[in-house]
C-alpha positions in Angstrom: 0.0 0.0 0.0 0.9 3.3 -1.0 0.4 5.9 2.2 -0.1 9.4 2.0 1.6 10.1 4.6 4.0 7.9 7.0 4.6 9.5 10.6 7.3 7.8 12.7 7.1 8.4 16.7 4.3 8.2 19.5 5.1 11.1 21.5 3.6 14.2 21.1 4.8 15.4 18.2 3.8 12.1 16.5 0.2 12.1 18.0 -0.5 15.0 16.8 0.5 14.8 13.3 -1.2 11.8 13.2 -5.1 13.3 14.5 -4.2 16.4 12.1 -3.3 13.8 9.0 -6.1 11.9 9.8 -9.0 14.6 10.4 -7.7 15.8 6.7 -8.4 12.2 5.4 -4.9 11.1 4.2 -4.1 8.0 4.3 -1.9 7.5 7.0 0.5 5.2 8.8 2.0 5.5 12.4 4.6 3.3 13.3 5.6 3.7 16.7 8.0 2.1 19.3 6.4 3.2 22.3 3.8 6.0 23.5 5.1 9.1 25.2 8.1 9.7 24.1 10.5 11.0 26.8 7.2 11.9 29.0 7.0 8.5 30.2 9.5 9.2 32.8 8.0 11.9 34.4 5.7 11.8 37.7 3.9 14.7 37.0 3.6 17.1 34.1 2.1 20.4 35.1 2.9 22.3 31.8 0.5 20.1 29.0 -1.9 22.8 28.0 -5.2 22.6 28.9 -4.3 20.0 32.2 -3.3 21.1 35.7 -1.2 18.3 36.3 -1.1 14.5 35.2 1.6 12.1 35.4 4.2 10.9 32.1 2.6 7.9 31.6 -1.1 9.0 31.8 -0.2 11.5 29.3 0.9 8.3 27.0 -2.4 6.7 27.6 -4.1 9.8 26.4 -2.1 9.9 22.9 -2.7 6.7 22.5 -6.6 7.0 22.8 -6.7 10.2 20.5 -4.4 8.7 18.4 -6.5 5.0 18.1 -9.8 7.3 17.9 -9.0 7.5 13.9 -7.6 4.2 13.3 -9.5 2.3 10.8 -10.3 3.9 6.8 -7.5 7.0 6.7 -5.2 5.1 9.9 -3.2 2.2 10.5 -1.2 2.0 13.3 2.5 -0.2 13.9 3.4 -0.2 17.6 6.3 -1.9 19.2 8.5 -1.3 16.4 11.8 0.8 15.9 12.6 2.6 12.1 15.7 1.2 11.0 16.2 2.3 7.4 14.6 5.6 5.2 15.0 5.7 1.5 13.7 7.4 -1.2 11.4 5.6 -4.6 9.9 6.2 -7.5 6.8 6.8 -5.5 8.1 8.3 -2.5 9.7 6.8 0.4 10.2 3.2 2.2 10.0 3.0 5.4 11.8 -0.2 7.3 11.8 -1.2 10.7 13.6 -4.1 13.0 10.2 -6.2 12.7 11.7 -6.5 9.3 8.7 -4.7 7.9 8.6 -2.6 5.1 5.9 0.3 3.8 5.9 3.4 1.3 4.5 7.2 1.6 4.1 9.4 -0.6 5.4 11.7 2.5 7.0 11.3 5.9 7.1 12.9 9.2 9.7 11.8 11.1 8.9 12.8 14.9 11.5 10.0 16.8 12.0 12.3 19.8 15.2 11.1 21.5 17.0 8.8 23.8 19.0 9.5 27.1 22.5 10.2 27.3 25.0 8.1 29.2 26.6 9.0 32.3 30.0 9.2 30.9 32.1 8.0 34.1 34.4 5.0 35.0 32.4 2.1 36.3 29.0 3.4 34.8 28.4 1.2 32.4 29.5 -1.8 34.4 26.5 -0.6 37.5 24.0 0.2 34.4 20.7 -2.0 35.9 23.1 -2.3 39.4 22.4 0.9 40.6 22.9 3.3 38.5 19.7 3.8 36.3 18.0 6.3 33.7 14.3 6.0 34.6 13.3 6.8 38.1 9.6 6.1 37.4 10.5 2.3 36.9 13.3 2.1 39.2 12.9 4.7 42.0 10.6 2.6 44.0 13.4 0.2 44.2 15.4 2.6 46.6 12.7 3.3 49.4 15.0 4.2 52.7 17.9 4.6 51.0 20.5 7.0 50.1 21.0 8.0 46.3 22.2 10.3 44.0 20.5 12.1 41.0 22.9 13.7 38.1 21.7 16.0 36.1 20.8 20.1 36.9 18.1 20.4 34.5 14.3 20.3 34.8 14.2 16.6 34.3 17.0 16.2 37.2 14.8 18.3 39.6 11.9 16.5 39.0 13.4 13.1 39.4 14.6 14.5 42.7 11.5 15.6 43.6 9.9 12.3 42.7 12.4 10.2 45.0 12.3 12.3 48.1 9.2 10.8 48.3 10.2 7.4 49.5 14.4 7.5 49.8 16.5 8.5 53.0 18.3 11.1 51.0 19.0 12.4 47.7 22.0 14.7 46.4 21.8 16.3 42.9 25.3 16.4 41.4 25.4 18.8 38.3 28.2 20.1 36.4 27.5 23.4 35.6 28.0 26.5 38.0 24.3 27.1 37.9 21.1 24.7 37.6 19.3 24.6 34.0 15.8 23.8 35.6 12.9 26.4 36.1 13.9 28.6 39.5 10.6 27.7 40.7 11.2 24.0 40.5 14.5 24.8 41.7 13.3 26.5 45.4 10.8 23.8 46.0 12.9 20.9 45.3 15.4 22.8 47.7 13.5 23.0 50.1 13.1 19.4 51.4 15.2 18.7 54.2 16.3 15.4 52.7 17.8 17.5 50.0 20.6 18.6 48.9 22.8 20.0 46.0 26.6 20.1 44.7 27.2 22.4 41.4 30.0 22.6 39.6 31.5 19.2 39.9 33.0 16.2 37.6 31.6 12.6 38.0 34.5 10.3 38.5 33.6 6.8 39.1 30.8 5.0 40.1 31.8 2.5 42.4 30.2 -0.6 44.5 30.4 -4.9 43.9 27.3 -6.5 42.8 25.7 -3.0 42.8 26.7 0.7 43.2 28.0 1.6 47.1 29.1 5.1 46.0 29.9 7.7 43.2 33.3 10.0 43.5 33.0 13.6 42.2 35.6 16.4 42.6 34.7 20.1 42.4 36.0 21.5 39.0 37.9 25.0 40.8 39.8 22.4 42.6 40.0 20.2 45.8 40.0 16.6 46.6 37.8 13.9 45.2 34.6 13.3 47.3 33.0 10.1 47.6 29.1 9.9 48.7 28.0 6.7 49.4 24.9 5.7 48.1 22.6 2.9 46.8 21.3 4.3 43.4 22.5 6.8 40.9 19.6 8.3 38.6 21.2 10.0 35.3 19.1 12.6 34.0 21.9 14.7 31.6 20.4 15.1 28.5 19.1 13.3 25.2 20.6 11.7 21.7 18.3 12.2 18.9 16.8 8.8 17.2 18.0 9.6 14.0 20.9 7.3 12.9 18.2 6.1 10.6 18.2 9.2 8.7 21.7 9.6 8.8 23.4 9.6 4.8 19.7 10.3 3.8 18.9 14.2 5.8 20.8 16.9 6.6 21.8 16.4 10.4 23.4 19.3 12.8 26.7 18.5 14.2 24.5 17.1 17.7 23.2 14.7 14.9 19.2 16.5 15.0 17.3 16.7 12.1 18.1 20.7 10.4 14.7 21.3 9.6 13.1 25.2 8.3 11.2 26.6 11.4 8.7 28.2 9.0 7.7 24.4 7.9 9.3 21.8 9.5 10.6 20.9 6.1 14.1 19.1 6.2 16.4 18.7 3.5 14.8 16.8 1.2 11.2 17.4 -0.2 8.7 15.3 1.1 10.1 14.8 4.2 9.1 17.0 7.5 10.2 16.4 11.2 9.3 17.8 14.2 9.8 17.6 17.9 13.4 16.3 19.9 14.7 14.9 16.6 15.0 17.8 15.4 17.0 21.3 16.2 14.4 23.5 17.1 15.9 26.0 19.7 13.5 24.9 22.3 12.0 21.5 23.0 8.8 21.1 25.0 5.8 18.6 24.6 3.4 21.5 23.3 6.5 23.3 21.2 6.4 19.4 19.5 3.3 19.4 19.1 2.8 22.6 17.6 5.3 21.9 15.2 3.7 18.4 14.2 0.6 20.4 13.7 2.6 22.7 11.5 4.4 20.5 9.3 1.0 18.5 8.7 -0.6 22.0 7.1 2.5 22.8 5.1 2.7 18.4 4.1 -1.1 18.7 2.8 -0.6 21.9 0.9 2.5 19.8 -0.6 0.2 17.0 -1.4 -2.4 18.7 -3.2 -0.1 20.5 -5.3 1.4 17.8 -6.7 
């Protein structure tokens, strides 16, 4: 089958290209890994327009039941399944993923979000699923009553924090910048909890432990001798790697490898082909900024369409 349209990526950005692609009757296919995107991790959201506050995965479940609200005639849907390989045909584009599936569009939206960043430190990867974890909604329940560490000084390292002060002994934030990247807001209340506390300005060492982590060695960056804080889990929140290697050789990527895409349209390097959300490089990424930008690149992808 021929689609009009091929949008890869549950999260927001994916979602909503999919409910606008689908309300303007194109024939349209979502394949999809997961629902979310990076959300999923996130105890509560308090920014998703038109909700005071629900939690990461609820926000999932909500895409997904919009999203499946059109599936039938104009959608088909292709979950549990990562893109592995983009090309251009005769008649557009083929699409393959690691189901060892194949399907063509005359179009694509490529809205793959991004994955986490590694904590880049000796022992790390040897304590990865031993302590030292990336999701603190799985995991965080894991270390009730005891002592851990969270890296990471942006928004998603405060609210981690936030989320395992509700059930650990202790938790120190170690970030490596001279000032925290979250909202000042999020910042003072986080702060605030007397089983809190904060180190700026510092280099992760090593992780260290036996079966599973014991401690994690840090040394302020204007000097001074390494610190070791013991504790029983280490939750990484420093940053995200775009899911594009699939595009790579195919779209023009920035030197971070995101998708370089025109902010007037989302259009990326080669006709035909939009992207929008964490994959790409936008200046700013949000769940409504990639949403917003989904929504855009489906106007400017049917006005493409029609003209052909």
């Amino acid at each position: 089958m021929l689609y009009d349209v091929i949008i890869l990526g549950g999260g927001p950005a994916g979602a909503a290209g999919v409910v606008y692609a689908a309300r303007k009757r194109l024939k349209t296919l979502l394949i999809t890994a997961e629902w979310g995107g990076q959300s999923v991790v996130s105890e509560q959201i308090y920014n998703w327009i038109g909700t005071p506050s629900l939690s990461g995965n609820d926000l999932a479940a909500n895409f997904k039941k919009h999203v499946e609200e059109y599936k039938g005639e104009f959608l088909d849907i292709e979950e549990g399944q990562k893109v592995t390989g983009l090309a251009k045909t005769e008649s557009g584009f083929s699409v393959t993923t690691d189901a060892g599936k194949a399907f063509v569009g005359k179009t694509i939206l490529v809205s793959t979000g991004s994955g986490r960043r590694k904590l880049e430190a000796k022992g790390a990867d040897v304590f990865e699923n031993r302590g030292v974890t990336y999701c603190a909604s799985c995991d965080g329940p894991l270390f009730a009553d005891m002592d851990v560490a969270v890296i990471g000084g942006g928004n998603a390292g405060f609210e981690t924090a936030a989320q395992l002060l509700a059930y650990c002994k202790s938790v120190t934030l170690l970030h490596r910048s001279p000032e925290f990247k979250a909202d000042a807001i999020t910042v003072e209340k986080v702060l605030a909890n007397s089983k809190m506390k904060a180190v700026k300005n510092v280099d992760i060492l090593e992780v260290t432990g036996a079966d599973f982590v014991t401690g994690i060695t840090y040394k302020d960056k204007n000097g001074g001798e390494p610190v070791t804080l013991p504790v029983s889990g280490i939750f990484v929140e420093v940053g995200q790697l775009p899911n594009t290697d699939f595009a790579a050789g195919i779209l023009a990527l920035d030197a971070n490898k995101k998708i370089v895409v025109d902010p007037m349209t989302q259009r990326t390097s080669v006709a035909g082909i939009w992207a929008a959300g964490d994959a790409t490089n936008g200046k700013y990424h949000q769940n409504n900024i990639a949403a917003g930008d989904a929504v855009k690149a489906l106007e400017d992808l049917y006005l493409y369409l029609h003209a052909q």
